[in-house]
C-alpha positions, 0 to 999 in steps of 0.5 A, a space after each residue: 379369181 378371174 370372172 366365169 363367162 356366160 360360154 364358160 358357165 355349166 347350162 342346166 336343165 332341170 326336169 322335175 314335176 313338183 315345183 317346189 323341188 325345181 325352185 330348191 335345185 334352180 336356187 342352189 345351183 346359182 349360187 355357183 359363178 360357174 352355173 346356169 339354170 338355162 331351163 326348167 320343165 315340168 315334165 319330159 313332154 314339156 323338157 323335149 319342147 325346150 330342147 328343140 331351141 337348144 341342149 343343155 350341158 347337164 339335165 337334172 331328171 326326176 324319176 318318177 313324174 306323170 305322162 312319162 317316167 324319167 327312165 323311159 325319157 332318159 332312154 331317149 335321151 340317150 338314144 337321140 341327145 346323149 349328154 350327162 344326166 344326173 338322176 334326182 330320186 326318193 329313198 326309196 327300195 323303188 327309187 333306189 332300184 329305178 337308180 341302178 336301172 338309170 346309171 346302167 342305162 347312161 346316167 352318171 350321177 345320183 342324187 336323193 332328193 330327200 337329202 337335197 332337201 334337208 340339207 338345202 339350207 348349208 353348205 353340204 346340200 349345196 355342195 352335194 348338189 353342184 358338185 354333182 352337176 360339174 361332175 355330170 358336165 365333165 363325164 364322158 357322155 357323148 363323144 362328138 361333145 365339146 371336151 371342157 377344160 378341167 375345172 379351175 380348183 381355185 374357181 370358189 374355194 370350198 371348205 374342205 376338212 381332212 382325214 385328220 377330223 377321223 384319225 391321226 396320220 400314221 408317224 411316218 417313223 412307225 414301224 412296218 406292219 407285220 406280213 398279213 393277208 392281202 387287201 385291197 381299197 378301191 375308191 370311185 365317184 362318177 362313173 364309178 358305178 360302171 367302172 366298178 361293175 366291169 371290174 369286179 366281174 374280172 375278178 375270180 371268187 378267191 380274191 383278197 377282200 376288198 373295201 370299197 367307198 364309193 360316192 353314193 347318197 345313202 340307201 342307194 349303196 344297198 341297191 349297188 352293192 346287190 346290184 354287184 352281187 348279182 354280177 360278180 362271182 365275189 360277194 359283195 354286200 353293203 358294209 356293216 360295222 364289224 364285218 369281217 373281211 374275208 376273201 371273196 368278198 367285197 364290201 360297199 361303204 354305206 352312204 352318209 357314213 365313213 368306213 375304216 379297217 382294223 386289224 387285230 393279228 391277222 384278221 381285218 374288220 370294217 368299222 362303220 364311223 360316223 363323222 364330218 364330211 371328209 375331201 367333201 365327202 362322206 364316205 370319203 376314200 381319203 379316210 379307208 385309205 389312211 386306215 389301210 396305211 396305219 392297219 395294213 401298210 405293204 399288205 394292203 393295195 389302193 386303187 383310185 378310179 373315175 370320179 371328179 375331185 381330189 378325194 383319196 389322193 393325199 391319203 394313198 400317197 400316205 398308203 405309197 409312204 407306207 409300202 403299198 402298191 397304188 394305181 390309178 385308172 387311166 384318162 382313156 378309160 375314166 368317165 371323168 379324170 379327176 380323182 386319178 388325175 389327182 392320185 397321178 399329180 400327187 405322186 400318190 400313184 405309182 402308175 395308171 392303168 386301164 379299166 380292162 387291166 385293174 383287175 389283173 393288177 388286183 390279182 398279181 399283187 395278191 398272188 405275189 403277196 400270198 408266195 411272199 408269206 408262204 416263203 416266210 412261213 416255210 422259214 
């Protein structure tokens, strides 16, 4: 493994009013070869001082904090310094609405500091955290910014557990599921939040129901899937155990927990699991993926969009095996290539598409769906 510069390192910012908090992140974040607490601010008065001598990679910014609140900070930001900001926040209703109005405004990421803090003593805390912050430094925030290379994968192998800790592979002699109903996976992380909301508003009310994971601490997927109903002409709510799934619907994955679909004759139900980490995440696209490949096979459709890592990669190959069609968006549009980049690698992608053209591939495959049933019905 070759040593990380001090040009090639992540500088950080973290801007947090309790010390205590500041001393966990800073600590948590050196840890990693690849990163570097450059500075570290009480406040936005005192965090715009430090910037004057230079601008991080990354800010880590509170929410709520005396003299001034972080969104009010974090619209100057963007307005004078756009770069990534990953938002540190409570579990909250107000701290999860503060959230949503911070990933509209340009944050790229969300972290909740209560989390943070029970699990700053192993390795999921730890991961969460810096693996927000190298998501953060790779998103596409200001254009006039330096392009960094894609992350070297072998920087500091991390343990990684796969869908089989949930559920076994489907054989790949298993016979093809049975012509039902036309569903859809979606799987997203940084800058997932946007993407989803531009693309879900294309889609008419009548669509084919939809599971979607996207990487989100817990409590704040509420707030987004509310967020999306609001936008959207579908439903969208946050996913409950035994929800059907019907269409015009779309359900979010409730942070901390994984969600799958069963399927009993032709009617699907979101199943709410507990579980370890999966590709490093929970919920993990890897595992509705692998539940779509063994449940729905050719009636279900993946779709990967931005976000960094490799989660839901090697289980929509498992879904491509199985019959379904796959995309990916495309590098232009991504936020941060990582996760499609992955999917396109892997062979587990037929194809990558734009933002502005996933919804239009959503509704082709289930009308071409729905006529293909229709003729088998008529027979």
């Amino acid at each position: 493994m070759n040593a990380v510069t001090s040009d090639e390192q992540i500088k950080v910012m973290i801007v947090e009013d309790s010390l205590t908090a500041r001393t966990m992140l800073k600590n948590m974040i050196e840890t990693q070869p690849d990163l570097k607490v450059v500075d570290m601010a009480k406040d936005p008065f005192d965090a715009a001082d430090k910037m004057r001598k230079g601008l991080p990679d990354v800010m880590l910014l509170d929410v709520e904090m005396p003299r001034m609140d972080g969104l009010t900070f974090l619209r100057r930001i963007m307005a004078q310094h756009p770069m990534p900001v990953v938002i540190c926040s409570n579990h909250t209703e107000k701290g999860s609405s503060a959230s949503m109005k911070a990933l509209e405004m340009g944050a790229v990421e969300v972290l909740a500091k209560s989390s943070i803090g029970a699990l700053s003593s192993d390795d999921e805390g730890m991961n969460r955290v810096c693996d927000a912050v190298r998501a953060a430094a790779h998103a596409r925030v200001n254009p006039k910014a330096k392009k960094r290379k894609p992350p070297a994968r072998e920087l500091k192998p991390l343990k990684k557990q796969s869908a089989d800790v949930i559920m076994a592979a489907r054989h790949p002699n298993a016979p093809a599921v049975l012509k039902t109903p036309p569903i859809v996976g979606i799987g997203a992380s940084t800058g997932g939040t946007e993407a989803l909301a531009k693309m879900l508003k294309m889609l008419p009310a009548d669509s084919p129901p939809i599971a979607i994971v996207q990487h989100m601490p817990e409590k704040f997927t509420e707030a987004f899937a509310n967020r999306l109903n609001k936008l959207c002409d579908i439903t969208v709510k946050e996913a409950r155990d035994g929800d059907k799934l019907t269409r015009g619907m779309a359900v979010v994955a409730p942070g901390s927990h994984h969600i799958i679909v069963e399927r009993t004759g032709r009617d699907y139900t979101c199943r709410v699991i507990d579980g370890p980490p999966v590709s490093r995440h929970r919920p993990s696209v890897d595992v509705l993926f692998r539940s779509l490949s063994i449940q729905a096979g050719a009636n279900a459709m993946g779709v990967i969009m931005t976000g960094m890592g490799d989660d839901g990669a090697q289980c929509m190959l498992e879904m491509r095996q199985a019959g379904s069609p796959t995309i990916a968006q495309d590098e232009a549009s991504c936020v941060v290539y990582g996760m499609p980049r992955e999917a396109m690698e892997r062979g587990a992608a037929e194809r990558a598409v734009p933002l502005t053209k996933i919804a239009e591939n959503i509704t082709s495959f289930d009308r071409g769906h729905l006529a293909r049933l229709a003729v088998k019905g008529a027979k």
